[in-house]
Structures are given as C-alpha cells and as structure tokens.
KETORBA-762398 format. One record per atom (N, C-alpha, C, O): atom name; x, y, z; residue number from 1. Coordinates in steps of 0.05 Angstrom, whole numbers, plus 5000, padded with zeros to 4 digits. Atoms other than C-alpha are relative to their C-alpha. Last residue first. Example, Ala and Ser with C-alpha at 12.3 -4.5 7.8 and 13.67 -1.06 7.14 Angstrom:
<rs>
r atomo=N | u=4984 | v=4976 | w=4999 | num=2
r atomo=CA | u=5273 | v=4979 | w=5143 | num=2
r atomo=C | u=4985 | v=5022 | w=5014 | num=2
r atomo=O | u=4995 | v=5044 | w=5018 | num=2
r atomo=N | u=5018 | v=4976 | w=5000 | num=1
r atomo=CA | u=5246 | v=4910 | w=5156 | num=1
r atomo=C | u=5018 | v=5024 | w=5000 | num=1
r atomo=O | u=5039 | v=5024 | w=5013 | num=1
</rs>
This chain:
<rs>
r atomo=N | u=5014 | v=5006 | w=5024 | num=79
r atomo=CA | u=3133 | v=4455 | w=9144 | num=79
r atomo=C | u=5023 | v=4998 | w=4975 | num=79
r atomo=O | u=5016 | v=4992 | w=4952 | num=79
r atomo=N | u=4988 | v=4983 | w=5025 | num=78
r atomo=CA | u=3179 | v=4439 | w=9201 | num=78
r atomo=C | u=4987 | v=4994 | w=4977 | num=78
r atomo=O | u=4988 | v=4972 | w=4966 | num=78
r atomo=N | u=5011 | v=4983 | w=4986 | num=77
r atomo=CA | u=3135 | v=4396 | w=9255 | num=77
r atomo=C | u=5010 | v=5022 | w=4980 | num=77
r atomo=O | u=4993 | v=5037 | w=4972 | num=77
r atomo=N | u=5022 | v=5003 | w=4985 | num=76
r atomo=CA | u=3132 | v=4323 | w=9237 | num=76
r atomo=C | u=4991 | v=5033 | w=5007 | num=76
r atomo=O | u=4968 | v=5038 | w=5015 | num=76
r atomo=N | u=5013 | v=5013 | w=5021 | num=75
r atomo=CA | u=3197 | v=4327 | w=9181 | num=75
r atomo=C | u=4969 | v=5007 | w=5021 | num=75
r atomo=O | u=4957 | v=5026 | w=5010 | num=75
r atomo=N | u=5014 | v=4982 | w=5008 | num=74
r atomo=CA | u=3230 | v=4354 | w=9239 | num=74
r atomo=C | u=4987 | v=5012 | w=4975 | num=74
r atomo=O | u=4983 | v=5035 | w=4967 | num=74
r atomo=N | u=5017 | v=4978 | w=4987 | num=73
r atomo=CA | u=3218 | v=4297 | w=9282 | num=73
r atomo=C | u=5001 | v=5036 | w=4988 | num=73
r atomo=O | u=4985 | v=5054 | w=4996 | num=73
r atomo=N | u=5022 | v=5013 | w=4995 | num=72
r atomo=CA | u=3237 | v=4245 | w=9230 | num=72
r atomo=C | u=4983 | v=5026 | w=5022 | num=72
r atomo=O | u=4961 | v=5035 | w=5019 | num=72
r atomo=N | u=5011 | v=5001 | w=5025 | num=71
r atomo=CA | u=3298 | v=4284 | w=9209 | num=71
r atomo=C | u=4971 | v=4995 | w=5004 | num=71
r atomo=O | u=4955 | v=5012 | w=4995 | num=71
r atomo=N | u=4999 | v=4972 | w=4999 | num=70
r atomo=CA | u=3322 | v=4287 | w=9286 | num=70
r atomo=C | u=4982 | v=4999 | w=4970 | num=70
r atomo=O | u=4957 | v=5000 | w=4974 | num=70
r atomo=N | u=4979 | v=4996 | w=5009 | num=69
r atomo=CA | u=3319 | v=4205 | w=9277 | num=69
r atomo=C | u=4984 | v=5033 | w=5004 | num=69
r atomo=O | u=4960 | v=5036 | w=5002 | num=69
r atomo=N | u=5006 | v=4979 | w=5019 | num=68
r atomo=CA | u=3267 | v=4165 | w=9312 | num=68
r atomo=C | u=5017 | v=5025 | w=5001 | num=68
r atomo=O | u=5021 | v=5036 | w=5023 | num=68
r atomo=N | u=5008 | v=5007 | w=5016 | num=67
r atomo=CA | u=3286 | v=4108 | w=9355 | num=67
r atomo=C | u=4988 | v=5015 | w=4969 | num=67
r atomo=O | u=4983 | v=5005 | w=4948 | num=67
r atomo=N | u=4968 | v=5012 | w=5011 | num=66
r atomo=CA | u=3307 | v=4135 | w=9412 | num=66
r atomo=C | u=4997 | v=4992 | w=4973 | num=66
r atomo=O | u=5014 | v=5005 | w=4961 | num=66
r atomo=N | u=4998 | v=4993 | w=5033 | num=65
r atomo=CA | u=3237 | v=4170 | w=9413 | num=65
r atomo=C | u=5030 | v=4988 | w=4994 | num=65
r atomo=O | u=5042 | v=4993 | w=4973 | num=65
r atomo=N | u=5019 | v=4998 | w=5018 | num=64
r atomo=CA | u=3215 | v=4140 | w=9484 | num=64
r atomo=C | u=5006 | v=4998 | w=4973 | num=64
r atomo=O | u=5001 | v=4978 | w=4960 | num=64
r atomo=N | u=5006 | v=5035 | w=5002 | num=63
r atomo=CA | u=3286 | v=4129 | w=9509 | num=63
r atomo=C | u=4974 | v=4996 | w=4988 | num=63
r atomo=O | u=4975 | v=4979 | w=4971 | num=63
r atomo=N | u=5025 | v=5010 | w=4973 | num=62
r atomo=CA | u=3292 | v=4207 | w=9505 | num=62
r atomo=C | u=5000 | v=4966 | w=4989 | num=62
r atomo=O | u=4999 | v=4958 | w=4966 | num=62
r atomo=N | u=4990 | v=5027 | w=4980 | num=61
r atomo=CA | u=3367 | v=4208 | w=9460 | num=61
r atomo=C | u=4980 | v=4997 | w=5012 | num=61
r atomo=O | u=4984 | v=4977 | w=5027 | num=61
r atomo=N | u=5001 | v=4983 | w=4973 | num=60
r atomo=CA | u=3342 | v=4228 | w=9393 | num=60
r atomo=C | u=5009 | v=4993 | w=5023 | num=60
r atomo=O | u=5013 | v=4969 | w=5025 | num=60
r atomo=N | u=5032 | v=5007 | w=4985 | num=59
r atomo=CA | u=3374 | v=4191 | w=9336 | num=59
r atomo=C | u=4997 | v=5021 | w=5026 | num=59
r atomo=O | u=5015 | v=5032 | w=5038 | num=59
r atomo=N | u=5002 | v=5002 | w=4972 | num=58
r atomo=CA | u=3423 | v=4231 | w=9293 | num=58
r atomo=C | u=4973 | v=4994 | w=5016 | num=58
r atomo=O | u=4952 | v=5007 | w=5018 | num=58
r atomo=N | u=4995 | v=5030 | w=4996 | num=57
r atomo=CA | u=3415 | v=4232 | w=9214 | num=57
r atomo=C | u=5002 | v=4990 | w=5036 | num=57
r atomo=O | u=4993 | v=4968 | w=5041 | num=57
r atomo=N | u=5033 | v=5012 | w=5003 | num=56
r atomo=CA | u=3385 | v=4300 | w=9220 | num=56
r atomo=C | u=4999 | v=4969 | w=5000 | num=56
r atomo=O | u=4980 | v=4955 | w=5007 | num=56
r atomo=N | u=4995 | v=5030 | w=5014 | num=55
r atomo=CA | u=3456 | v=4331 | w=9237 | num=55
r atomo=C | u=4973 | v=4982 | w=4997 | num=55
r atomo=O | u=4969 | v=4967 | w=5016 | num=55
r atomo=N | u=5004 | v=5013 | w=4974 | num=54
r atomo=CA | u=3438 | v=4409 | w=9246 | num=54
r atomo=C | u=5007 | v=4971 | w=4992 | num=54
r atomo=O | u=5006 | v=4968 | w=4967 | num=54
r atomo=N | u=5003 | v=5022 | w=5013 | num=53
r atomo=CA | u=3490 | v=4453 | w=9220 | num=53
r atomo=C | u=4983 | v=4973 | w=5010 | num=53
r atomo=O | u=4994 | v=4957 | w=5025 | num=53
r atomo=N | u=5002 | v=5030 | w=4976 | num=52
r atomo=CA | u=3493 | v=4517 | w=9262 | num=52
r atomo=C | u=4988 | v=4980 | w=4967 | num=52
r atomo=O | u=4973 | v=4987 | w=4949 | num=52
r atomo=N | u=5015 | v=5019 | w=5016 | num=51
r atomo=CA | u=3525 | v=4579 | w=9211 | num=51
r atomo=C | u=4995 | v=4972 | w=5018 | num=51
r atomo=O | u=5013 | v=4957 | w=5023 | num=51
r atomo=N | u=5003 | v=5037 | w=5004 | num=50
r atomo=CA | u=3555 | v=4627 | w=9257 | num=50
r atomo=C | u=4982 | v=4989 | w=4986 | num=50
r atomo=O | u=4959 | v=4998 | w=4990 | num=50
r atomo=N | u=5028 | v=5011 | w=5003 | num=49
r atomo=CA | u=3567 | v=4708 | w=9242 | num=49
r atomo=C | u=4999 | v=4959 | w=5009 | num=49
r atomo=O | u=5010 | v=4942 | w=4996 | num=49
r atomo=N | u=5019 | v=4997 | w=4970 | num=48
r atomo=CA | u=3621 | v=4755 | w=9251 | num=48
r atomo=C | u=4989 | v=4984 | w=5017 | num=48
r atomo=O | u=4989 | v=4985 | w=5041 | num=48
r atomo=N | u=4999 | v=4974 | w=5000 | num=47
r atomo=CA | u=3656 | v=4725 | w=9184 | num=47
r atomo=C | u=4996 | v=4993 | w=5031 | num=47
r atomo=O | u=4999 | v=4972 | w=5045 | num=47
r atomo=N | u=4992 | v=4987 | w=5025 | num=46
r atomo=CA | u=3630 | v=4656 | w=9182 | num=46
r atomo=C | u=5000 | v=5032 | w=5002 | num=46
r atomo=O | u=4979 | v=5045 | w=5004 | num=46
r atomo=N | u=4994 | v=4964 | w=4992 | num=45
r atomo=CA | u=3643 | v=4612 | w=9241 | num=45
r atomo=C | u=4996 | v=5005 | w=4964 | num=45
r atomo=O | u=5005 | v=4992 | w=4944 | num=45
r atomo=N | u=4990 | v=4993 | w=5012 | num=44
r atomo=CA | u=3608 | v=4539 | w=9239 | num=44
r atomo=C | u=5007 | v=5027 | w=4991 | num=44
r atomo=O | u=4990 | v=5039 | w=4979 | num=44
r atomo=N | u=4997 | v=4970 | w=5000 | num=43
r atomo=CA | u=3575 | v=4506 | w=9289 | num=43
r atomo=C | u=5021 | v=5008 | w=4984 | num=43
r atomo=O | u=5043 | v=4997 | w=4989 | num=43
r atomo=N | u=4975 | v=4991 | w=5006 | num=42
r atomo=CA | u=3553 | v=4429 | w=9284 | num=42
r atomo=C | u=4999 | v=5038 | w=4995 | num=42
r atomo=O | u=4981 | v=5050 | w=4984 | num=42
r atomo=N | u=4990 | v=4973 | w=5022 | num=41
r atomo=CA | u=3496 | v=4408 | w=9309 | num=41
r atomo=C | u=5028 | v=5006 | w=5001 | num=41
r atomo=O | u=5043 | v=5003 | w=5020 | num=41
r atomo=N | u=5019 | v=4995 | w=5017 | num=40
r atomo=CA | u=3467 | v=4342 | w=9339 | num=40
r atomo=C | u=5005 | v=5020 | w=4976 | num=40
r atomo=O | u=4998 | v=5020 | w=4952 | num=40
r atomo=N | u=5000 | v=5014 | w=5030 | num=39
r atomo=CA | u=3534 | v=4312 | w=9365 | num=39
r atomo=C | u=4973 | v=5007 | w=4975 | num=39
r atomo=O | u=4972 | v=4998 | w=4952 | num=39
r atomo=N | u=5017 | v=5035 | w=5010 | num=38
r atomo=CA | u=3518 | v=4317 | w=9436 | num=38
r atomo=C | u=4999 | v=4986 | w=4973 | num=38
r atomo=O | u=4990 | v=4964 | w=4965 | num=38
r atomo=N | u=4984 | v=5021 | w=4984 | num=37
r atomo=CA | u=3573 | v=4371 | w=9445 | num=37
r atomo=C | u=4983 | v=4978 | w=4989 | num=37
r atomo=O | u=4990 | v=4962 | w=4972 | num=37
r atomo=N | u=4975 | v=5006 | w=5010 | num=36
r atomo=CA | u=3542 | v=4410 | w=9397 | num=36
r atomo=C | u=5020 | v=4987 | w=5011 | num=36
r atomo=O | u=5041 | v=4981 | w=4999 | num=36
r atomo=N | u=4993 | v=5004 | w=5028 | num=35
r atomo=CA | u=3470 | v=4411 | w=9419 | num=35
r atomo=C | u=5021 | v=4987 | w=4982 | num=35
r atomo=O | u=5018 | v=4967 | w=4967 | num=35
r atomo=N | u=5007 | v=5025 | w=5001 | num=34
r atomo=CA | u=3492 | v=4423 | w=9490 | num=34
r atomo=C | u=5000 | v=4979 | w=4981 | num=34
r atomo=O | u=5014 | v=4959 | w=4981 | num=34
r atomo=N | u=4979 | v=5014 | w=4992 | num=33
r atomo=CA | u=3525 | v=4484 | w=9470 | num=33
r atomo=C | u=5000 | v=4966 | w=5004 | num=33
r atomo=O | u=5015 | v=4949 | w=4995 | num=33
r atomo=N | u=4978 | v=5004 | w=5029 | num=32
r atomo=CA | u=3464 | v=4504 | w=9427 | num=32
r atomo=C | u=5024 | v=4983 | w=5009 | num=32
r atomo=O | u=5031 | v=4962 | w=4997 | num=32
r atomo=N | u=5000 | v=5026 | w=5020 | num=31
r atomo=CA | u=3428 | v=4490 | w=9492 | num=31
r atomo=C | u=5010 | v=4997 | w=4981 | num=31
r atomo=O | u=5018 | v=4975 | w=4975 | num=31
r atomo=N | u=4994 | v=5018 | w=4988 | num=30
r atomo=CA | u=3471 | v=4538 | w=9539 | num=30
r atomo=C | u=4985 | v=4965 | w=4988 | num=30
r atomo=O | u=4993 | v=4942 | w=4990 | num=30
r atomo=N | u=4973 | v=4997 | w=5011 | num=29
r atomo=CA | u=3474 | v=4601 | w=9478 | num=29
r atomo=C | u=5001 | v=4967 | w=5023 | num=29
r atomo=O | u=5015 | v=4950 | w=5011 | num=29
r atomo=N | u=4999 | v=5009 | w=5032 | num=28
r atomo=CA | u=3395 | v=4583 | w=9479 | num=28
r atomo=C | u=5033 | v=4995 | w=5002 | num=28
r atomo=O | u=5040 | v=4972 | w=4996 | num=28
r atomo=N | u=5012 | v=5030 | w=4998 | num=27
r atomo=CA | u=3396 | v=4598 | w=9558 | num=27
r atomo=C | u=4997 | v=4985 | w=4978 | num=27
r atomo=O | u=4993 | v=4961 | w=4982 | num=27
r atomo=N | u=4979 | v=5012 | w=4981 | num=26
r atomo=CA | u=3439 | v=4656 | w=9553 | num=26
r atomo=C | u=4986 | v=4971 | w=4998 | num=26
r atomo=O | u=4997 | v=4951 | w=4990 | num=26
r atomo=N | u=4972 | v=5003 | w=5020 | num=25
r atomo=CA | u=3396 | v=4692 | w=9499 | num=25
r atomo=C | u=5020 | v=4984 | w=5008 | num=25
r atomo=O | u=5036 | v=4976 | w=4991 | num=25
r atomo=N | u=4989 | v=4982 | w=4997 | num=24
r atomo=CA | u=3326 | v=4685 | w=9554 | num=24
r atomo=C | u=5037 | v=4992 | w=4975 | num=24
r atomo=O | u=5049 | v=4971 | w=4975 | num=24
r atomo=N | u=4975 | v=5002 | w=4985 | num=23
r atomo=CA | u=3275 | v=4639 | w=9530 | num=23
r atomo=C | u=5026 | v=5017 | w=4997 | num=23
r atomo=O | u=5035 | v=5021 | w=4974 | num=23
r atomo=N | u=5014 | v=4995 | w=4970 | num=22
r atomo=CA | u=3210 | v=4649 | w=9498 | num=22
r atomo=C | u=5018 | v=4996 | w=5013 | num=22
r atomo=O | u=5008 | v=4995 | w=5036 | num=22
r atomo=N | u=5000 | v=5017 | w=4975 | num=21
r atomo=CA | u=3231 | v=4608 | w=9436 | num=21
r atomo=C | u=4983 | v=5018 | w=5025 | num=21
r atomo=O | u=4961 | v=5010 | w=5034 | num=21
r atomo=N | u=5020 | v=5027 | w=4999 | num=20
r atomo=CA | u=3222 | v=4656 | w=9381 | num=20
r atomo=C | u=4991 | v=4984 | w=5018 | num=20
r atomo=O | u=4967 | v=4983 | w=5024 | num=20
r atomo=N | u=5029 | v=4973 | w=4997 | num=19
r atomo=CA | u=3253 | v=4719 | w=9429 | num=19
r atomo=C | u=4984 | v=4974 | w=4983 | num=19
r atomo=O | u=4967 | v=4962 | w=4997 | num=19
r atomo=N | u=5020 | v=5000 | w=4964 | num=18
r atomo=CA | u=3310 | v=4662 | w=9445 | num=18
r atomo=C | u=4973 | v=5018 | w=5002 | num=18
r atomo=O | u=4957 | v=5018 | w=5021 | num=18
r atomo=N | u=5004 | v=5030 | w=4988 | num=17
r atomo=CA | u=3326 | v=4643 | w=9374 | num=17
r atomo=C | u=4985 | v=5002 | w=5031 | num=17
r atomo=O | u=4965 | v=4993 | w=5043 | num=17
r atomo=N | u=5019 | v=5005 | w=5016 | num=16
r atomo=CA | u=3332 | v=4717 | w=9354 | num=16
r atomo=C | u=4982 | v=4972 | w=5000 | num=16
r atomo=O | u=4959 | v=4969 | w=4993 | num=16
r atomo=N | u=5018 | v=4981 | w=4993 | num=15
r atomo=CA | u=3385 | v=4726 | w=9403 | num=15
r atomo=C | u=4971 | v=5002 | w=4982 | num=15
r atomo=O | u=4956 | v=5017 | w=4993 | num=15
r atomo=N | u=5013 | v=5005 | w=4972 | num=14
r atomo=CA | u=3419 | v=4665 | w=9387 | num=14
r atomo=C | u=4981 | v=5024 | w=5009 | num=14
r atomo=O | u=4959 | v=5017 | w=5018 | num=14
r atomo=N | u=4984 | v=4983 | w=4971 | num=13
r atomo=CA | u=3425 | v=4702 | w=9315 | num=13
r atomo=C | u=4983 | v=4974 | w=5028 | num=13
r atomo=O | u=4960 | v=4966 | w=5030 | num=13
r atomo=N | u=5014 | v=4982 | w=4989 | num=12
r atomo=CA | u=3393 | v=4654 | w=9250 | num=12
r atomo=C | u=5019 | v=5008 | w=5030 | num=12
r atomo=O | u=5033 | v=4991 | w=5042 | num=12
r atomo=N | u=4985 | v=4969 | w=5000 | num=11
r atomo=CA | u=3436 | v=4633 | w=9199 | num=11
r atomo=C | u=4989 | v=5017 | w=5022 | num=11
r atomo=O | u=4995 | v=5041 | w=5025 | num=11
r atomo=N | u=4976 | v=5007 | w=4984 | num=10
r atomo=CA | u=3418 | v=4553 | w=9200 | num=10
r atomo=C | u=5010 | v=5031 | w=5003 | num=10
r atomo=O | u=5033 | v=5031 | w=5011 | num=10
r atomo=N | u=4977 | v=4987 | w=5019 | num=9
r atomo=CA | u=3348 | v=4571 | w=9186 | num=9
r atomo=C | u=5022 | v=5004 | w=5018 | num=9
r atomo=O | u=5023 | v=5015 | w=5040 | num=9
r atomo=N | u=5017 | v=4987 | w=5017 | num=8
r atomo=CA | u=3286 | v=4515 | w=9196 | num=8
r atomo=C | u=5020 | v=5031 | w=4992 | num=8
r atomo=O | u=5015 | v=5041 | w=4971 | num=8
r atomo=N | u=5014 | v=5023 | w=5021 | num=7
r atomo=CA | u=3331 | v=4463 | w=9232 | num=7
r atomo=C | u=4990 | v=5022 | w=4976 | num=7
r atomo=O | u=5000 | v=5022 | w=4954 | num=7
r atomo=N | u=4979 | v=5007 | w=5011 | num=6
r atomo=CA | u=3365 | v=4521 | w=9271 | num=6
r atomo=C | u=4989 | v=4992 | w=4977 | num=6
r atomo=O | u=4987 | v=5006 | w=4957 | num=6
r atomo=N | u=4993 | v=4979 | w=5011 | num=5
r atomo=CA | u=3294 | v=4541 | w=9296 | num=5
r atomo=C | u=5018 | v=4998 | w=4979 | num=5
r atomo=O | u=5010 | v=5004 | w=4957 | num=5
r atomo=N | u=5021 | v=4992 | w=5020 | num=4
r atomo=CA | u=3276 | v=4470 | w=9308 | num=4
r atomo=C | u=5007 | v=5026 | w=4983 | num=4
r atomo=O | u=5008 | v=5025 | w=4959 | num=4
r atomo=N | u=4989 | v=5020 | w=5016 | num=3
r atomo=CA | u=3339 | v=4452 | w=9359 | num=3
r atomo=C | u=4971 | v=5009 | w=4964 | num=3
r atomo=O | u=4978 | v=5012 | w=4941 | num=3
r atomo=N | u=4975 | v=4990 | w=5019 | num=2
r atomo=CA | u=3322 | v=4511 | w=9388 | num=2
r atomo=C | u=5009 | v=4988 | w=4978 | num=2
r atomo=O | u=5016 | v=4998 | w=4957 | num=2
r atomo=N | u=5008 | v=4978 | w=5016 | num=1
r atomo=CA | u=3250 | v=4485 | w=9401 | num=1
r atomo=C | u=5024 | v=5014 | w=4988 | num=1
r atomo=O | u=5023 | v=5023 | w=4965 | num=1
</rs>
C-alpha cells in the first residue's frame, strides 16, 4: 500500500502515507527504507521535502507475482 501511495504521488509526507495506509509514521519510514534498498524507489531530497521515485520496471519479488512488473500491479489498482 506504500508502495501505491508513492506510485499515485511521489510528493506525498510519510506522515500522510501512514494516516492513508492505517499504519503508524515509523512503520512507513521502515518500508520506504525497504523500498529503497530493494531497488523499487528511489528518494530524492528537495529543499525540506523528498521526492520517492518509484521504479515500475522492477519485478515483484513474492514467487507468485515474480513475474509481473510493479507497472503491471499498479496499472491493476491506480486509476
């Protein structure tokens, strides 16, 4: 679901991410991290502020959806 938020606007506050989500500000700031290690998003300082970049070309890793690209899933759920 973070990964979605981003997807749908790269400007938005972790704190704003976690009241969408239902999950506490700390627990977003520990998937974003994830995120960006794994190669999905890229973070980018501007001013104050971060810009998250998400990479859509990146396959998912569940062994189920390995096979279908970040793009592909938020093509399925991002109007």
């Amino acid at each position: 679901h973070v990964l979605l938020c981003l997807a749908r606007d790269p400007h938005l506050r972790l704190r704003d991410v976690a009241v969408k989500v239902g999950i506490t500000e700390r627990a977003v700031q520990r998937i974003v991290a994830d995120l960006h290690e794994s190669g999905y998003i890229e973070v980018f300082k501007e001013g104050r502020r971060n810009r998250y970049e998400v990479r859509f070309e990146k396959n998912l890793r569940h062994p189920v959806e390995r096979h279908c690209t970040v793009q592909d899933l938020v093509q399925l759920v991002v109007p």
